[in-house]
SESE-22128 format. One line per 10 residues: for each residue z, x, y of C-alpha. Coordinates in nm, 3 decimals, decimal comma. Layout:
// SESE-22128
Z:X:Y; ... $
// end
This chain:
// SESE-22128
2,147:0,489:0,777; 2,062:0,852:0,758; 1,697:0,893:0,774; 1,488:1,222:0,822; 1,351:1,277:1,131; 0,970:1,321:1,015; 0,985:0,949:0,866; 1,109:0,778:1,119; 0,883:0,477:1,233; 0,616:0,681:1,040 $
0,254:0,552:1,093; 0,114:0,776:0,867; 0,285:0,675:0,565; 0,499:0,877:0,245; 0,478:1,218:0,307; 0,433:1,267:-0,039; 0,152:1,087:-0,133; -0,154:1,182:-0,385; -0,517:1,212:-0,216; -0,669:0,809:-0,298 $
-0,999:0,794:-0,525; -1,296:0,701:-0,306; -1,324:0,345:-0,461; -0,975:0,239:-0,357; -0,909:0,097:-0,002; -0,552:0,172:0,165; -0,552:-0,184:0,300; -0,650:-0,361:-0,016; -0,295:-0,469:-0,202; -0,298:-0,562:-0,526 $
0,026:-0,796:-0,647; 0,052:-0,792:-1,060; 0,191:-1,109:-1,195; 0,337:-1,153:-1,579; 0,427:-1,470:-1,702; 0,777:-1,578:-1,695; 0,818:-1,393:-1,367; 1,046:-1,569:-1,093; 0,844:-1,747:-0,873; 1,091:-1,608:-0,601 $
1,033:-1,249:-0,626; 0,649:-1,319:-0,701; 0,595:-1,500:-0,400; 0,763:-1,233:-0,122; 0,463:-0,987:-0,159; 0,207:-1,329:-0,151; 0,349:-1,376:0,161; 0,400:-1,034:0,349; 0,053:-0,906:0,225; -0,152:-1,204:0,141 $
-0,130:-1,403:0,487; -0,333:-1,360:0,854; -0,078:-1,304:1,095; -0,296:-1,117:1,346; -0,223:-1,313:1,608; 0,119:-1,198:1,607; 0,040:-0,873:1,595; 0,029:-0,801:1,227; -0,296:-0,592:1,102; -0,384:-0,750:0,815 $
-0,431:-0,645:0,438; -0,687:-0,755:0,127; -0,426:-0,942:-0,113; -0,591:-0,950:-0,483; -0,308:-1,159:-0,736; -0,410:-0,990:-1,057; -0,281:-1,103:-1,403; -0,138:-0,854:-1,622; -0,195:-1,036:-1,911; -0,427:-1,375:-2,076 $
-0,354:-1,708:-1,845; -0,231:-1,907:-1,747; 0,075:-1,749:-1,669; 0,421:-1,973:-1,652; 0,722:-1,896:-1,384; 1,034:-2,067:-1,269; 1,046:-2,433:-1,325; 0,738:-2,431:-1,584; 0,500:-2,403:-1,328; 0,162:-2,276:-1,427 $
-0,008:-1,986:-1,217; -0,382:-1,912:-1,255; -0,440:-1,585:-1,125; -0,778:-1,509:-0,918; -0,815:-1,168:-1,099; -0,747:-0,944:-1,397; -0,645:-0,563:-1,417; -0,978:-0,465:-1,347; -0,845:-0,547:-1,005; -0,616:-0,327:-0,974 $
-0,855:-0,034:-0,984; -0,941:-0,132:-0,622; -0,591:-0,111:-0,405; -0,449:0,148:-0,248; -0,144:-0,043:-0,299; -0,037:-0,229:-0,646; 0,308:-0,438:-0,636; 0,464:-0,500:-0,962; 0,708:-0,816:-0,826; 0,921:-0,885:-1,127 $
0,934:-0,845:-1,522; 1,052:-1,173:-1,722; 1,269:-0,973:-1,962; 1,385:-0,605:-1,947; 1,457:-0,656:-2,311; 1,046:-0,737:-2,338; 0,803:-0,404:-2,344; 0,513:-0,484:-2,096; 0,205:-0,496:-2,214; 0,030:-0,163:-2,287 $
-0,318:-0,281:-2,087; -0,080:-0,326:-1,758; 0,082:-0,005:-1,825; -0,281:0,148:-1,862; -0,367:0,026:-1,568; -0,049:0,136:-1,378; -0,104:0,495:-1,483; -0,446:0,528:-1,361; -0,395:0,369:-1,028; -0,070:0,593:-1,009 $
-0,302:0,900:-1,088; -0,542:0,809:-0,846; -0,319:0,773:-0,547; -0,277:0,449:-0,539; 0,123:0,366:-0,399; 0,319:0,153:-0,662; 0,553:-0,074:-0,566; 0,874:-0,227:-0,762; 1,050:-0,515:-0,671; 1,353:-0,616:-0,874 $
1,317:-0,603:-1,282; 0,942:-0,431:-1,137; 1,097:-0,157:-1,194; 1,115:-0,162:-1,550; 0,799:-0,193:-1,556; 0,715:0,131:-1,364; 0,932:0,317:-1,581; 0,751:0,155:-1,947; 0,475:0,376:-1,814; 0,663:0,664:-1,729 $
0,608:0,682:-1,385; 0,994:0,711:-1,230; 1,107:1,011:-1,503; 1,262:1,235:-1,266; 1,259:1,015:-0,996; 1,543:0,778:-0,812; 1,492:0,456:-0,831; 1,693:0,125:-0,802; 1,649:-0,199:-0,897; 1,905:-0,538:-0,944 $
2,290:-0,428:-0,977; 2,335:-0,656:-1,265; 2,067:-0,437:-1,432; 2,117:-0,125:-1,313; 2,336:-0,018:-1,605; 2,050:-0,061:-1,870; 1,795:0,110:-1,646; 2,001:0,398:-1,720; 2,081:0,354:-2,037; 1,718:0,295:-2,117 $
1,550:0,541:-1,902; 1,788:0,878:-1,877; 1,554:1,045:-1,681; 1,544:0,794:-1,420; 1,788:0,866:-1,117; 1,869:0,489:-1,089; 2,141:0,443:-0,803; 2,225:0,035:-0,776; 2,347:0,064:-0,437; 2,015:0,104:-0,234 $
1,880:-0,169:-0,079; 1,518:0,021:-0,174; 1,418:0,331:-0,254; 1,112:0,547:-0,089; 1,009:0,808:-0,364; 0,652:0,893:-0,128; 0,388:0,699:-0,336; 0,672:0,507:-0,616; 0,931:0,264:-0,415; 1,167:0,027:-0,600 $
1,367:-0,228:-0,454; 1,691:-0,394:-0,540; 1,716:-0,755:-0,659; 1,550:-1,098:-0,526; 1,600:-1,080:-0,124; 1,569:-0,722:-0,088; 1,224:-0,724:-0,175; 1,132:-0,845:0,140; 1,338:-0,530:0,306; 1,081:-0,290:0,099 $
0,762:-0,533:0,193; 0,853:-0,449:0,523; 0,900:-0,106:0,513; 0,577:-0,066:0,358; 0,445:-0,231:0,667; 0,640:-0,032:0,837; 0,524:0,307:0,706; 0,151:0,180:0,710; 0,145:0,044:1,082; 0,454:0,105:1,237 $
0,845:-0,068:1,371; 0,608:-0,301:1,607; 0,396:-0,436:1,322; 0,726:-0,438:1,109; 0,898:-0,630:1,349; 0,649:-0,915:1,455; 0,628:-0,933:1,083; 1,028:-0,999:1,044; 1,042:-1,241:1,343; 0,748:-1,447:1,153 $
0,969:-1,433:0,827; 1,304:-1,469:1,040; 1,460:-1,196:0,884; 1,592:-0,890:0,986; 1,370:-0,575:1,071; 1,587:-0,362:0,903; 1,887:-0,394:0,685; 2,100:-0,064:0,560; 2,407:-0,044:0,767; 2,695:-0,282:0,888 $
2,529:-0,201:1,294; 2,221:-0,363:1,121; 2,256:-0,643:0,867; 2,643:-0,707:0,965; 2,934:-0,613:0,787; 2,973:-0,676:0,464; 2,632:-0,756:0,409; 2,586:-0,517:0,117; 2,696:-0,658:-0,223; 2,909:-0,474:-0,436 $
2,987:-0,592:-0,852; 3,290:-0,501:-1,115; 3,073:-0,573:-1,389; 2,942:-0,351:-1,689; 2,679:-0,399:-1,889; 2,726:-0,655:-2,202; 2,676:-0,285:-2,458; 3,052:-0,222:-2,320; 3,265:-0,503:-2,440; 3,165:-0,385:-2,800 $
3,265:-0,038:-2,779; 3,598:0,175:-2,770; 3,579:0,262:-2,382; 3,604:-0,120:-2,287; 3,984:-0,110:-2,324; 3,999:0,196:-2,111; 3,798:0,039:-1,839; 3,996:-0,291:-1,905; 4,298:-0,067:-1,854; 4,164:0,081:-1,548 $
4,067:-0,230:-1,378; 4,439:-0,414:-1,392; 4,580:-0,086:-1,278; 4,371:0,005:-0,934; 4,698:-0,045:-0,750; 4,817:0,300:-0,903; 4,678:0,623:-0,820; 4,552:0,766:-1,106; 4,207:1,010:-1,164; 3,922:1,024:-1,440 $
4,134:1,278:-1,614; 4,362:1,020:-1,654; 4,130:0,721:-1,802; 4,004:1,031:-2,035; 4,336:1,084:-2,210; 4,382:0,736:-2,244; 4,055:0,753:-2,431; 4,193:1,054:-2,633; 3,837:1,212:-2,470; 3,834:1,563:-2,311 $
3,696:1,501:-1,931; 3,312:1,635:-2,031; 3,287:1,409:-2,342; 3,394:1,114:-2,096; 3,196:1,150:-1,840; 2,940:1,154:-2,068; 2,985:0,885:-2,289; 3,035:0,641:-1,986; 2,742:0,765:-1,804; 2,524:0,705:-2,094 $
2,750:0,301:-2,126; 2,703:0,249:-1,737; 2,442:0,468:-1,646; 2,728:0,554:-1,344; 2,925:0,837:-1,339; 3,348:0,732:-1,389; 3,428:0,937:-1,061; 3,177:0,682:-0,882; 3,258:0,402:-1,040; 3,628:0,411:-1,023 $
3,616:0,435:-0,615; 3,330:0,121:-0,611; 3,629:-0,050:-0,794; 3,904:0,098:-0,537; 3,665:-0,030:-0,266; 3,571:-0,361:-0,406; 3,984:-0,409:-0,439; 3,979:-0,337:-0,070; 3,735:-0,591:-0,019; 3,849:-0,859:-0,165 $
4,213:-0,767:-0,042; 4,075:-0,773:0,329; 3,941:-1,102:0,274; 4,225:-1,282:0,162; 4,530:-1,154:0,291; 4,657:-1,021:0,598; 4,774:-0,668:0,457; 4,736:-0,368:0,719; 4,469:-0,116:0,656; 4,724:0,102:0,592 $
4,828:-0,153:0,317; 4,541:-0,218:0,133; 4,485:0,156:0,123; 4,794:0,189:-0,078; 4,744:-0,136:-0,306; 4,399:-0,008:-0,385; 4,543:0,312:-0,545; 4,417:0,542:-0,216; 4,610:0,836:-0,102; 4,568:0,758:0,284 $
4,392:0,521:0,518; 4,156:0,788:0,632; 4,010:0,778:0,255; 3,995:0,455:0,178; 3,785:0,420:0,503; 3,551:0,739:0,450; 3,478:0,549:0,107; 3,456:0,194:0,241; 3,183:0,264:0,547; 2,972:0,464:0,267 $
2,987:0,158:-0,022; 2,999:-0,098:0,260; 2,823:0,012:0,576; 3,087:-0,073:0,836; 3,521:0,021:0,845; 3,764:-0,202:0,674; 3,844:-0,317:1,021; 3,521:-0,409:1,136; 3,449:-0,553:0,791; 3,735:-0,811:0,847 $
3,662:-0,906:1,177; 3,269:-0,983:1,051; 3,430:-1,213:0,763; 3,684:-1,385:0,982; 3,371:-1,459:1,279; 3,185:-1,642:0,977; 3,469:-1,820:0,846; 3,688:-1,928:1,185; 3,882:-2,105:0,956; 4,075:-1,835:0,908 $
4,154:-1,739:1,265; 4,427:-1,836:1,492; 4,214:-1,885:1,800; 4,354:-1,841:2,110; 4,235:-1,890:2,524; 4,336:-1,683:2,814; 4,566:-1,433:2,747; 4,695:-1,571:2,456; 4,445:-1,511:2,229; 4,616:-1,183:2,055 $
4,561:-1,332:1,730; 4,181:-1,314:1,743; 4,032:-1,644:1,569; 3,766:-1,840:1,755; 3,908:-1,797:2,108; 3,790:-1,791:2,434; 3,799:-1,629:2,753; 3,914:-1,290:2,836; 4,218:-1,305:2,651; 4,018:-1,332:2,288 $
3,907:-1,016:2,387; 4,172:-0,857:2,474; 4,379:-1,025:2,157; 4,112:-0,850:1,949; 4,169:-0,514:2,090; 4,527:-0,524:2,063; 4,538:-0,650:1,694; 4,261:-0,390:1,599; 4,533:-0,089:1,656; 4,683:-0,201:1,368 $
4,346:-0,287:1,169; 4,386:-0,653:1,138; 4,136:-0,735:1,440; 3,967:-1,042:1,424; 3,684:-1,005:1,749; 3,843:-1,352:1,999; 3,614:-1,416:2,260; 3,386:-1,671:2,074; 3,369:-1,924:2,350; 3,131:-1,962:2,642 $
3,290:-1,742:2,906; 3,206:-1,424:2,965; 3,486:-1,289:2,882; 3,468:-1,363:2,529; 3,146:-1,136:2,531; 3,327:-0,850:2,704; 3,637:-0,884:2,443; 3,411:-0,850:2,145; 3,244:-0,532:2,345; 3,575:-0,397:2,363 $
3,653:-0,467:2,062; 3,350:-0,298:1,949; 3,435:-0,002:2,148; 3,775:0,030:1,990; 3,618:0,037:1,603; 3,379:0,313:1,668; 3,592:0,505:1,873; 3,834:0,504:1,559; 3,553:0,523:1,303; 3,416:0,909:1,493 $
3,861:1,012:1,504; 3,837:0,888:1,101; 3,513:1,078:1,013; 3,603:1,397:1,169; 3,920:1,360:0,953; 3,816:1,210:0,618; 3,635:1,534:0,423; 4,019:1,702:0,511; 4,255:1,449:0,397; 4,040:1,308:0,086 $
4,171:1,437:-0,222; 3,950:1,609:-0,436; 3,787:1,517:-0,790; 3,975:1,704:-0,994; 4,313:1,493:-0,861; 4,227:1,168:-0,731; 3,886:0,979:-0,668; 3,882:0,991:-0,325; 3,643:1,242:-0,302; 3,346:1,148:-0,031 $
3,033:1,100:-0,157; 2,691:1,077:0,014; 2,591:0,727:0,211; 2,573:0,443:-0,012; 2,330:0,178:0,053; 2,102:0,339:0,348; 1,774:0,276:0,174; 1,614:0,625:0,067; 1,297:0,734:0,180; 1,116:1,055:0,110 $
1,291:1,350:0,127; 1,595:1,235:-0,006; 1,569:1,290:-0,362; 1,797:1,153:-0,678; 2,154:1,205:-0,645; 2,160:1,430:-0,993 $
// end
C-alpha cells in the first residue's frame, strides 16, 4: 500500500480539510439514515462511532442518527427505524456519514442534499459508505474528485456522474474532507481510518481488536492474499447495445493475445471512438478492463488447476510471466505464487500434505520437511506453504517459504516496467497500485 509519508498514522487528520464553522464539534458524528437502507451498512458507523469503548482505549465521539427524510424509516427485513433526530442535526457534526442509498436509480431527497452542501461548505468531513456515495455525488460534492463505491455499481457511477473519478478497485478512498468506501464490509475499513486519522494507529487498533477485524486491509502482507475481490461483470446498459458482442468476443478469447486495437476493429470503431464509447458503457477504460479480465483468468486458473505460472501466463493471453505478475500483485495485492499458496492453506483439501522430508508437495504437512517441500515447489510457482502442523519446523518452512516469494517478487519488479509490452501492442502495460486505499494526495487516476 503506497501511502505518503505526511499521512501516515496522521493524528491531525486530511490535510486538505476546510476551516469548521464555530457551531460544529469535530467529535460530534452525525450518521444519515434513508429508508430502505440495508440495515448492514447502516449499522457499521452505529457501532464504530456511536458506542463507549474508553476503556479500551478508544476516545469517544457524540453519535446523532439523523433521518433524512419523514419516519419511520423501513430497512432490511421490514424493520422499522425511528430516528432520534432530523437534518437539523446535521448542522452540528464535524463529521456526517451517509451509510447507504436504497436505490441508485432513486434521486435523494433535495432537503438531505441541502443539508449535505452546507455541512460540506462549512467544513464538516462527509463520509460515503457503499451506494453513500451516490448520494454525495446528487449534491455535487465528488465532481472532480475520485471516489469509489460497490464494484457491482461502479459502472453507473460513471456513467451517471462523468466528472466523478470513480475507480472500483479501492477498498476506500481519502479525498481530505470527502471519503467513499467500497461495498458492505469495507465500510468498516473507512470507519476505521477515520479513527485512525482523528486519534491515531493505537486508537485504530484497540478499535479493530474490539470489532475483531483487521486494522488495516489494502495489500496481500495485510488482509491475505486474495483478499481483494475482483468481477467480469458490466453493467445491465451493455447487453442492449452493439459493443456487448465485442466484449462477449473478448471474454471467450483471453487465451489469445490480442490489444484494444484489436476489439476496436472488431467493432468497425477507430481506437479514440472506442475508448470512448466503452468508457462512457463501463465507466472503465478497455486498456484497464481487458488486463482485470487477463488477471481474473489467472485467478481463477490458479485456483483450479495446477498449471505453472509460466502457464497460466500464456493461457491468460500474457506475453511473459514477469507481466502477468507486475499486473496480478497491482489488481490482487500479493504474486500469483503467493496467491495460490494463501488459497490452498484455506482449502487443505487441495493439498497433498506431507511430514518430514517428504512433504515436497506442500498441502497440510508437518515438520521441517513441509517447509522445505514448499520452497522447492515455489521455484516453479506452484508452492503450496507445508509446515501446518505443530512442530516448529512447519513455522520455519512457511518463513522460508515466505522468504523465497519476496525475494522473487523484488527480481520480478525490477524487471516488469522492461519486459511489459506497451499499450499500443498488448495490454500488459503496468498501471499504478490497484486496491491500496487512497488517501490525500493521491488524486483521481484521469
Amino acid at each position: 500500500m503506497s501511502v505518503p509519508k505526511s499521512h501516515q498514522d496522521s493524528t491531525n487528520g486530511p490535510a486538505t480539510t476546510r476551516k469548521l464553522a464555530a457551531r460544529r464539534r469535530r467529535e460530534i458524528v452525525s450518521v444519515l439514515l434513508f429508508s430502505g437502507g440495508p440495515i448492514f451498512e447502516s449499522s457499521i458507523p452505529l457501532s464504530v462511532f456511536g458506542i463507549d469503548r474508553q476503556d479500551a482505549g478508544v476516545p469517544r465521539y457524540r453519535l446523532l442518527v439523523c433521518a433524512g427524510e419523514d419516519g419511520p424509516l423501513r430497512t432490511t427485513g421490514g424493520l422499522q427505524l425511528s430516528a432520534p433526530y432530523g437534518l437539523d442535526a446535521l448542522s452540528r457534526a464535524g463529521t456526517v456519514v451517509v451509510p447507504a442509498w436504497r436505490s441508485i436509480t432513486q434521486p435523494p431527497p433535495a432537503a438531505a442534499l441541502d443539508a449535505l452542501r452546507r455541512a460540506h461548505e462549512e467544513g464538516a468531513r462527509l463520509v460515503g459508505l457503499c451506494t453513500g456515495a451516490f448520494v454525495l455525488a446528487a449534491a455535487g460534492l465528488l465532481d472532480g474528485r475520485p471516489a469509489t463505491t460497490h464494484w457491482m455499481y461502479a459502472p453507473t457511477l460513471a456513467k451517471r456522474y462523468p466528472s466523478v473519478h470513480v475507480d472500483p478497485r479501492e477498498l476506500f478512498v481519502d479525498d481530505g474532507d470527502i471519503l467513499t468506501s467500497a461495498g458492505t464490509a469495507a465500510g468498516i475499513d473507512l470507519c476505521l481510518h477515520v479513527v485512525r486519522t482523528d486519534h491515531g494507529s493505537e486508537a485504530a487498533g484497540a478499535l479493530a481488536r474490539r470489532l475483531v477485524v483487521p486494522p488495516r486491509r489494502g495489500n496481500g502482507a495485510e488482509s491475505g492474499a486474495g483478499s481483494r475481490h475482483l468481477d467480469r461483470s458490466l453493467p445491465e446498459e451493455m447487453g442492449a447495445d452493439p459493443l456487448a458482442e465485442v466484449v462477449a468476443w473478448a471474454l471467450e478469447h483471453l487465451h489469445e493475445q490480442f490489444d484494444v486495437e484489436t476489439l476496436a476493429a472488431r467493432a468497425y470503431m477507430s481506437r479514440r471512438t472506442f475508448d470512448r464509447r466503452f468508457r462512457s458503457l463501463t465507466g472503465s477504460a478497455p486498456l484497464q478492463w481487458l488486463i482485470t479480465q487477463r488477471v481474473l483468468q489467472a485467478q481463477r486458473l490458479l485456483e483450479t488447476s495446477d498449471y505453472s505460472v509460466d502457464e497460466v501466463a500464456g493461457r491468460c493471453g500474457f506475453r511473459s510471466p514477469v507481466a502477468l505478475r507486475g499486473h496480478f500483485r497491482r489488481q490482487l495485492g500479493s504474486s500469483p505464487a503467493a496467491y495460490r499458496a494463501a488459497y490452498r492453506i484455506r482449502r487443505p483439501e487441495s493439498g497433498n500434505g506431507g511430514s518430514g522430508h517428504g512433504g515436497d508437495e506442500g498441502g497440510t504437512g508437518s515438520g521441517e520437511g513441509g517447509g522445505r517441500g514448499a520452497a522447492t515447489a515455489h521455484q516453479n510457482d506452484t508452492a503450496v506453504p507445508g509446515g501446518m502442523g505443530n512442530s516448529a519446523g512447519g513455522h520455519h518452512g512457511m518463513l522460508h517459504a515466505a522468504n523465497h516469494y519476496a525475494a522473487r517478487d523484488l527480481r520480478d519488479a525490477s524487471r516488469v516496467h522492461r519486459d511489459s509490452p506497451q499499450e499500443g501492442s498488448d495490454p500488459g502495460k503496468p498501471e499504478s497500485d490497484a486496491w491500496a486505499p487512497r488517501v490525500p494526495g493521491q488524486r483521481g487516476r484521469g
